[in-house]
Steps between C-alpha positions, in 0.01 A plus 500: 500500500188429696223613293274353326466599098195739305519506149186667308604391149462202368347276206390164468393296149184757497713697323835475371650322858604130507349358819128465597404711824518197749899425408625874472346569829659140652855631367408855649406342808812258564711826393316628848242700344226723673323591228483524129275656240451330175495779243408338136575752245173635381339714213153529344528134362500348835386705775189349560697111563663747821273311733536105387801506676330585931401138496849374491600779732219446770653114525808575532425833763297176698757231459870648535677803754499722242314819347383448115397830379263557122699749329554650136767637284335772236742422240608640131217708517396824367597784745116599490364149630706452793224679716203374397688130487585574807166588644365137329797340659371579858141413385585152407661459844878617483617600768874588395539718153822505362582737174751342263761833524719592206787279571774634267486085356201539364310702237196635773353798391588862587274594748429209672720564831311851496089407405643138811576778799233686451218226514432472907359131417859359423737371756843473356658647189726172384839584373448868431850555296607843466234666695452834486476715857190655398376160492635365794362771698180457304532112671554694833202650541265218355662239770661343153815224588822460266592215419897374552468214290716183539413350113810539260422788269265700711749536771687712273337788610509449862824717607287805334176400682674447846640869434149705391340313762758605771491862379135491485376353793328163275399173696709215296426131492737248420328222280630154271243599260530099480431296161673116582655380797769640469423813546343513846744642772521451843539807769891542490503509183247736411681701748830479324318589159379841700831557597625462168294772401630742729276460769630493889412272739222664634387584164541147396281352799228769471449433149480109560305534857289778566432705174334138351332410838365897454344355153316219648369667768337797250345209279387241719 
């Protein structure tokens, strides 16, 4: 397929990833990337580090054909500091939010999907699980993507997502949510991992074309 990939979730050694900025973005970009966001998983403890990473970014935005983007993934967190993380998020120069969603693989707290769509300062609501249509219409009106996530575990949940979202009207992303290199995925894949969760074509490319390109052009 000719297109050229977007993914909006990923982490480097900042936080729990395994590759410093400059070589995740060089595999992104020889995987024909457009852009990427570098989302470090974030809470109280490290929030304020958000902006040691624009340095690397700003050499590799002047040095190489593709679009490095600050981002942060509120993660783990009480329900009732995702907005005011978020808020300090966009202050320290993120310019992508992403809300760690309550994946059905992982303990997150009960709430979290609800206190994520309702904050108009996040972007994406990462592997949402078993989210609830109140919710996702919740994500509607607040501009609020879903995530269809390609990382084992967290794509569990993506046949119900691709469904609420369909019934609902919700903009979905397809992202790696990448840790190592093996995790990063190239267009036709990504696609395939959208149509595994029930998407159609169309849905598939919107979700991997416009709905991210929609993001980028609200944030930057």
């Amino acid at each position: 397929m000719d297109y050229k990939r977007i993914d909006l979730h990923m982490h480097s050694l900042f936080s729990d990833g395994e590759l410093l900025p400059s070589e995740l973005t060089r595999r992104a970009l020889v995987l024909n990337h457009e852009a990427i966001a570098i989302t470090d998983h974030i809470d109280y403890s490290n929030i304020e580090e958000i902006s040691e990473l624009q340095g690397a970014i700003d050499d590799l935005n002047e040095n190489w054909n593709i679009e490095v983007i600050l981002g942060a993934e509120i993660t783990h967190v009480p329900s009732s500091s995702i907005k005011p993380l978020a808020k300090r998020a966009r202050e320290l120069g993120a310019k992508i939010v992403v809300v760690h969603g309550e994946t059905i693989s992982e303990p997150v707290i009960e709430g979290t999907n609800h206190e994520a769509v309702s904050c108009k300062d996040v972007d994406i609501l990462g592997h949402p699980g078993l989210i609830t249509k109140e919710d996702a219409e919740i994500a509607v009106k607040n501009d609020v993507a879903l995530e269809i996530s390609c990382r084992a575990g967290h794509c569990l949940g993506n046949g119900h997502v691709a469904q609420i979202a369909r019934e609902v009207g919700n903009n979905l992303v397809i992202d790696t949510d990448t840790h190592g290199p093996d995790d990063l995925r190239d267009f036709e894949s990504a696609y395939k991992i959208g149509l595994g969760a029930g998407l159609s074509h169309d849905e598939a490319i919107k979700a991997l074309t416009v709905n991210p390109k929609h993001i980028l052009e609200k944030r930057l």
